[in-house]
C-alpha positions in Angstrom: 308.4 -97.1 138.6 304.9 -98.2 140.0 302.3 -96.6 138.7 300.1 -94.3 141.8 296.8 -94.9 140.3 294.7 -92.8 143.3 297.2 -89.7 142.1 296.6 -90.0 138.7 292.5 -90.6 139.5 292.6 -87.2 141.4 294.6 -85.2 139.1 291.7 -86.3 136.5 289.5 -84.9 138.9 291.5 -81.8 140.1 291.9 -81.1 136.0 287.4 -82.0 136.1 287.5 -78.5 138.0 289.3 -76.4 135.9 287.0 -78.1 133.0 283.9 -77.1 135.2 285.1 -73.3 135.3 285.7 -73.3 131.8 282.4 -74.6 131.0 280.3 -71.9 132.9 283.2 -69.3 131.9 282.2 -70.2 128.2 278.6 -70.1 129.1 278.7 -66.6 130.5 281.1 -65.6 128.0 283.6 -64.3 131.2 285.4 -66.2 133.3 284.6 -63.0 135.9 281.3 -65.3 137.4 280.8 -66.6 140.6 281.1 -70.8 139.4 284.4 -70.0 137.3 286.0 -68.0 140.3 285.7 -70.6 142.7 286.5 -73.5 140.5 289.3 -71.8 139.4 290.6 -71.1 143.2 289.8 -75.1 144.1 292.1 -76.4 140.7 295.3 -74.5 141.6 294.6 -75.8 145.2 294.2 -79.2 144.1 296.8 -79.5 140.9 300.1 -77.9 142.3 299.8 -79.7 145.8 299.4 -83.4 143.6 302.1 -83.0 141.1 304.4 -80.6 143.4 303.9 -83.4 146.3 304.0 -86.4 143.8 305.3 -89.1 146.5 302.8 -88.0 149.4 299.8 -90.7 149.2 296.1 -89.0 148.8 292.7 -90.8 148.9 291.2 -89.6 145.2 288.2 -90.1 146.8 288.7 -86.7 149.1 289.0 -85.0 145.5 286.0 -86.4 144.3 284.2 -84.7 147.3 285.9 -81.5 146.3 284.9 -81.7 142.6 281.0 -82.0 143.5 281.2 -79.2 146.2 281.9 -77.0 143.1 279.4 -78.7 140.9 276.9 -78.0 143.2 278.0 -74.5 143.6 277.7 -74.0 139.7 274.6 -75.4 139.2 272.7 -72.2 140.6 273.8 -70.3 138.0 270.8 -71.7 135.8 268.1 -69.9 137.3 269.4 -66.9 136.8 268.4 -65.1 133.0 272.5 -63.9 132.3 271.6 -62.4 129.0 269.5 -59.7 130.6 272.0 -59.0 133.1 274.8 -58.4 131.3 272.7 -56.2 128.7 271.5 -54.4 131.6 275.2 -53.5 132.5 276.4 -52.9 128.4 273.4 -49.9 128.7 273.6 -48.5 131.8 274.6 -45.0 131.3 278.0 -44.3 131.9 279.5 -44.1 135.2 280.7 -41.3 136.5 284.1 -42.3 137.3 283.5 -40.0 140.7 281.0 -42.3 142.0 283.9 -44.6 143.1 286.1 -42.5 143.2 285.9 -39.2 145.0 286.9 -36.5 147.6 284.8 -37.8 149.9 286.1 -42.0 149.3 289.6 -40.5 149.1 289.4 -38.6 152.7 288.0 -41.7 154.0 290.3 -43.8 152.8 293.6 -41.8 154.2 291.8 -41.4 157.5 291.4 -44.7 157.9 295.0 -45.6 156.7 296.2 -42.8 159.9 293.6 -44.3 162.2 295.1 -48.2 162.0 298.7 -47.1 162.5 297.3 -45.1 165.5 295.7 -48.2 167.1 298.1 -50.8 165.9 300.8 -48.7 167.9 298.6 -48.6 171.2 298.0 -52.6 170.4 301.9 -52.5 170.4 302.2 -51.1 173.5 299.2 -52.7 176.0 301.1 -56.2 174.3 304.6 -55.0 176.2 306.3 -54.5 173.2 307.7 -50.9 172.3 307.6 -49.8 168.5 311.6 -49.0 168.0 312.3 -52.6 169.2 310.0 -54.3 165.3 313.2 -51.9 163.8 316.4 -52.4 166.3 315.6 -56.2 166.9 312.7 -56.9 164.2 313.4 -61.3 164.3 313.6 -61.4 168.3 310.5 -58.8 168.6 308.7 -60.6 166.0 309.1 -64.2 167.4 307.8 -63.0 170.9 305.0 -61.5 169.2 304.1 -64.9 167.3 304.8 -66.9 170.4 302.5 -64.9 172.6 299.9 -65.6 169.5 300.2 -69.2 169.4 300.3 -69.6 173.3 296.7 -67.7 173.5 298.4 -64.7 176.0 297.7 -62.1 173.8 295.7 -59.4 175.8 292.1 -59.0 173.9 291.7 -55.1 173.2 289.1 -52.6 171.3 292.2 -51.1 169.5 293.1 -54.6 168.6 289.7 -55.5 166.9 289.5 -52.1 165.8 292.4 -51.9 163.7 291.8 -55.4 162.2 287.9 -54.3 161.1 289.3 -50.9 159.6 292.7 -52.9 157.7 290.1 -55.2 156.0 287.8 -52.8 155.3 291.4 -50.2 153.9 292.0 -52.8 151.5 288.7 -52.7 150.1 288.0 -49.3 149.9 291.3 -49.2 148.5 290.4 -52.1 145.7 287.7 -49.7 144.8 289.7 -46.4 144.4 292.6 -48.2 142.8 290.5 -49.7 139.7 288.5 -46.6 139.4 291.3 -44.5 139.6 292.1 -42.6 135.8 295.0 -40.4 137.4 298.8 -41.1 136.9 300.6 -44.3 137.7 302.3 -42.6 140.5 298.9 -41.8 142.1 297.7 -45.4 141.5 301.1 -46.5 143.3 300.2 -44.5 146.0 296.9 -46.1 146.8 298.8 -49.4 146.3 301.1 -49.5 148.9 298.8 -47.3 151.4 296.3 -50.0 150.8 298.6 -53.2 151.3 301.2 -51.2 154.0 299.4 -52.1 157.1 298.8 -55.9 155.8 302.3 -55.8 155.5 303.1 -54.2 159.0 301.0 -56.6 160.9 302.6 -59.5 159.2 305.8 -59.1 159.8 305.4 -57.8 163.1 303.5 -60.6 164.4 304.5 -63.1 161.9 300.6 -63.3 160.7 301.5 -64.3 157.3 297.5 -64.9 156.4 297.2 -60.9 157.2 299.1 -59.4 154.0 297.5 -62.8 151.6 294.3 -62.3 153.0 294.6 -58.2 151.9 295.4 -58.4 148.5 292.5 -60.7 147.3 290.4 -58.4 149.0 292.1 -56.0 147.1 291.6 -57.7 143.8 287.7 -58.4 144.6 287.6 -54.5 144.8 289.2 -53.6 141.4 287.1 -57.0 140.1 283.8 -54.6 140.7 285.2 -51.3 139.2 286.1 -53.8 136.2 282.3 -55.0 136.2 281.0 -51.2 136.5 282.9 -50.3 133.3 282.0 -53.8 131.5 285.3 -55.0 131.0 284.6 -58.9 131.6 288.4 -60.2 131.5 289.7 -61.8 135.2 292.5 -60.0 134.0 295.1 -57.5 131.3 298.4 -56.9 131.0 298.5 -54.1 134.0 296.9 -56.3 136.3 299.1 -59.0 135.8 302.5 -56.1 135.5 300.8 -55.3 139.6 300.3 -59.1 139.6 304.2 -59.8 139.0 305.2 -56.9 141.9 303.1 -57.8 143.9 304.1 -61.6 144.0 308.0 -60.3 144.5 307.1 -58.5 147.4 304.9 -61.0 148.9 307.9 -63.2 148.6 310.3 -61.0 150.2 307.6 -60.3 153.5 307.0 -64.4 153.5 310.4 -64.7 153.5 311.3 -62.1 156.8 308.1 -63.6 158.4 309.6 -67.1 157.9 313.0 -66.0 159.2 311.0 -64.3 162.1 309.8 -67.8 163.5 313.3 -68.9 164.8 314.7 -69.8 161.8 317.4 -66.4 162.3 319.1 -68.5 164.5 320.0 -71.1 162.4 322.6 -72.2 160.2 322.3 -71.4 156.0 321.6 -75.5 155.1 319.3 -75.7 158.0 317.6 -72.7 157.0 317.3 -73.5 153.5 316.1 -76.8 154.8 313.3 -75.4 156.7 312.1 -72.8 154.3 311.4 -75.9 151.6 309.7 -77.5 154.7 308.0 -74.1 155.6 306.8 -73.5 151.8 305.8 -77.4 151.1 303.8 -77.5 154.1 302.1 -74.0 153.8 301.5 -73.8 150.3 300.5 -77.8 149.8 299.7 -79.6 152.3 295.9 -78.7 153.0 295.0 -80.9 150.4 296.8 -84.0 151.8 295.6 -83.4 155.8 291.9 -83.0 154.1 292.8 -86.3 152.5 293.5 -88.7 155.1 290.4 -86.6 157.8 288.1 -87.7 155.0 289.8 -91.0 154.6 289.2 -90.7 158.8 285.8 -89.7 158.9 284.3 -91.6 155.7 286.1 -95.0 155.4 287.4 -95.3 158.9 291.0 -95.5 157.6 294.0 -92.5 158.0 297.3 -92.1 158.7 296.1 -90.6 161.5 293.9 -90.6 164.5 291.3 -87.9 164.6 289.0 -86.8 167.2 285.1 -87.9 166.2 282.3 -85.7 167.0 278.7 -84.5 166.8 277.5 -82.4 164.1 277.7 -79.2 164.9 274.8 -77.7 162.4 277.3 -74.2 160.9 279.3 -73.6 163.7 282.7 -74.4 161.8 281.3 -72.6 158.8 279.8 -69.3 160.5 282.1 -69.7 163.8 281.9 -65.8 164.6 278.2 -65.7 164.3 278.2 -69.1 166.8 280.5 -67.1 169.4 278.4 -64.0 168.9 275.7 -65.9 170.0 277.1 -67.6 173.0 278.5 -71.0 172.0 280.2 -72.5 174.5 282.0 -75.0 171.9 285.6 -74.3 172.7 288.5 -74.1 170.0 292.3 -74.1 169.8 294.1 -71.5 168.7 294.5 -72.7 164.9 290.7 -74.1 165.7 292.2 -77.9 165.0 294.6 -79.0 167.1 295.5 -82.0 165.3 298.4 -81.7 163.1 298.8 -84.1 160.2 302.5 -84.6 158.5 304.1 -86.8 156.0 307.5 -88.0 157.1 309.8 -84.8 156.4 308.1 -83.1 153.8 305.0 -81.7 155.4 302.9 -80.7 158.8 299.9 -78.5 158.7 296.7 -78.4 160.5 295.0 -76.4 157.9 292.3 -78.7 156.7 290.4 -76.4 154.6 286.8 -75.4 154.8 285.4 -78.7 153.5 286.3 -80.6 157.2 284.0 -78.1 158.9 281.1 -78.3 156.6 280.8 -82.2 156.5 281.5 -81.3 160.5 278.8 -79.3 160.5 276.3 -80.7 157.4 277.8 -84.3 156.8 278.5 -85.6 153.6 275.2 -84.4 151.5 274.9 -81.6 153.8 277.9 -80.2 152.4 276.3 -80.4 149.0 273.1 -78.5 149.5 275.6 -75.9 151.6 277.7 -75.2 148.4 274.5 -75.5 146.1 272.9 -72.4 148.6 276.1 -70.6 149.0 276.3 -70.4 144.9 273.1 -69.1 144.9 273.7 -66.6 146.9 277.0 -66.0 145.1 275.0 -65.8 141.9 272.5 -63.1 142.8 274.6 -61.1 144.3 277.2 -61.2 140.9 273.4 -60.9 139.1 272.9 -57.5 141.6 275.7 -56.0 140.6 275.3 -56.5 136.6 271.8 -55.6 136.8 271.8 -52.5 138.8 273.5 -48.9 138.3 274.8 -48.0 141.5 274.5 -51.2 144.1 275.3 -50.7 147.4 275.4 -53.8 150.2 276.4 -56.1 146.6 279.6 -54.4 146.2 281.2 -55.3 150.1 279.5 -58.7 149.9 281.0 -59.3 146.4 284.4 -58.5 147.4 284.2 -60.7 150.6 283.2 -63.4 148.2 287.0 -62.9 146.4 288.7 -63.3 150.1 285.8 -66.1 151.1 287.3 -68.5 148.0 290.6 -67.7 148.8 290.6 -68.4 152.7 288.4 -71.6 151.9 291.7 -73.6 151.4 292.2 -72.8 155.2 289.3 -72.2 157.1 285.4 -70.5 156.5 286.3 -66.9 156.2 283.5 -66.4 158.8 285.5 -67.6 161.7 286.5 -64.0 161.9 283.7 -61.2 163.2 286.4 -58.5 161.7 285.3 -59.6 158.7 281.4 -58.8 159.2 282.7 -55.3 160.6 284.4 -54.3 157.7 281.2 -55.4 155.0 278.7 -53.1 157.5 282.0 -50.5 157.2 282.6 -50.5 153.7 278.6 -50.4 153.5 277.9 -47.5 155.7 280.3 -45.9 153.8 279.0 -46.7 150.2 275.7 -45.5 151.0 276.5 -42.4 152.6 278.8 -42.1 149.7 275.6 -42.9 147.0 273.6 -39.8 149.1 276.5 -37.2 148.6 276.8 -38.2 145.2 272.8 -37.6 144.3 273.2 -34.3 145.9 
């Protein structure tokens, strides 16, 4: 068998990641740091798509790029004095668990939970669609709710955006009640599946599958802080990863309906099996290789494809929402690139992850002063949280940074202005929560 040299150079390189977040995760003596987290993100999105996909050509080059972007990330972290900030967080008096954790988080947290359903159902309706019809038809329902998606007719709403800016901001909220939480399992169930339920509506009745994925990091990024409040370093324990396990079971059961959902009900059993390897392969891996041959595109001038060239666009791809806020009239597609890359039968995406818009928007070097900014903001606000006893706008911000490394395998997480709702939210409500609590 000949030897694929440029996959075994970018598995080195892909494996240089996970080295670089075991370096700084030694250094800091956690792997719960900003540099570790998002290394650790970029090597499973990296590593499974190379030796999963082994036959599917890459330019190692592309991983190379990738590597530095989280060099440059981690190399903030040394102006920052570590060893006071997590002695500051070993003494700080002990927290009273009802800081996080209270009558007043808890009301606010199943009023919000009522409110989404509420809006979601009048979202329902001004999209034509009647709520029985998701339970006596769920696939046909479904499918017209996806296609109406993808062919831009959706009707724009307040109860729409509304419902979006209060789900994001459930989960986290419910992040924060869940790891803070010293009542029974039953009760920590409870905030569980209120927390992830709506997710979990909206995906399978609109076939959103980024919805429900997108939920429970921002989940985790809210039990991540109560773990940092009660000094407890480790990314993870054998609860987390018993959750870890159910939650994974379930996500594959909803991924599974919301595949089914997109036409494949119709089919036959092979075909369907078929697709569903197609679905996964192409969902789950093939970021990686459409990033490959853009960059091959844009750097060397040689793809599989042929992409569309154009100006730099100075942050719009990477703060999009902010951009649009603003009045830009640069106009988008739907999935905001409407190229779609594929290998023969195996995979089609036009997910390009976050590094096409920022050498779009910073070029090459650009991209490398972005990421060494963006971890120094990362840093402090991870330095904040250790250093002070009851942080406010660090906790939301923190959190947002969990779903920011996650999404940045598809997109900038700020393409989305529900997003900046739900941190001013969650923030409002932390500080009206700190007041109530000095009182």
């Amino acid at each position: 068998m000949e030897i694929d040299y440029y996959k075994l150079i970018s598995i080195f390189f892909s494996l240089a990641i996970l080295g670089n977040a075991y370096i700084f995760g030694k250094a800091f003596k956690t792997f719960l740091n900003p540099p570790s987290l998002f290394s650790l993100f970029w090597f499973l999105y990296t590593f499974f798509p190379l030796i999963f996909l082994i036959d599917v050509p890459i330019n190692p080059f592309s991983i190379i790029f990738i590597f530095l972007c989280t060099l440059f990330f981690s190399l903030s972290s040394f102006f920052f004095d570590w060893n006071k900030a997590f002695h500051l967080n070993k003494i700080k008096l002990s927290l009273d668990i009802k800081y996080l954790n209270n009558k007043f988080l808890t009301t606010t947290f199943k009023t919000t939970f009522i409110l989404i359903f509420i809006f979601l159902v009048i979202d329902i309706k001004i999209q034509g669609f009647e709520l029985s019809s998701f339970f006596t038809d769920f696939y046909k329902s479904s499918n017209q709710f996806m296609v109406k998606r993808y062919s831009n007719e959706i009707e724009v709403n307040i109860y729409s955006q509304i419902s979006n800016i209060l789900n994001y901001f459930l989960v986290m909220l419910g992040g924060l009640l869940l790891g803070s939480s010293v009542k029974s399992n039953y009760v920590k169930t409870q905030i569980l599946i209120a927390s992830l339920l709506p997710s979990i509506f909206i995906t399978l009745s609109q076939a959103a599958k980024g919805t429900i994925l997108l939920a429970v990091f921002l989940l985790y990024g809210g039990t991540l802080i109560t773990k940092i409040f009660n000094n407890k370093m480790e990314l993870t324990d054998k609860k987390t990863n018993k959750v870890v396990l159910v939650i994974i079971s379930a996500l594959i059961i909803i991924m599974y309906f919301s595949f089914m959902s997109r036409g494949l009900f119709e089919r036959e059993n092979d075909e369907i099996k078929k697709a569903l390897f197609f679905y996964f392969n192409s969902y789950a891996f093939a970021h990686v290789y459409a990033f490959s041959d853009w960059f091959s595109f844009y750097v060397f001038d040689e793809s599989f494809m042929s992409f569309n060239r154009k100006e730099m666009t100075y942050g719009f791809y990477t703060f999009m929402a902010i951009f649009k806020s603003l009045g830009s009239s640069i106009e988008t597609p739907p999935g905001i690139y409407d190229e779609y890359f594929y290998y023969k039968d195996v995979i089609r995406t036009n997910i390009y992850t976050i590094f096409r818009g920022n050498i779009l928007d910073f070029g090459i070097l650009g991209s490398f002063i972005f990421w060494f900014i963006a971890g120094v903001f990362s840093n402090c606000i991870f330095y904040v949280i250790l250093c002070l006893k009851k942080p406010i706008l660090s906790i939301p911000i923190f959190i947002i940074m969990i779903g920011y490394f996650y999404t940045s395998f598809i997109i900038s997480l700020f393409i989305w202005k529900s997003i900046f709702g739900a941190i001013i939210l969650l923030y409002i409500i932390l500080f009206f929560n700190k007041y109530k609590f000095k009182i």
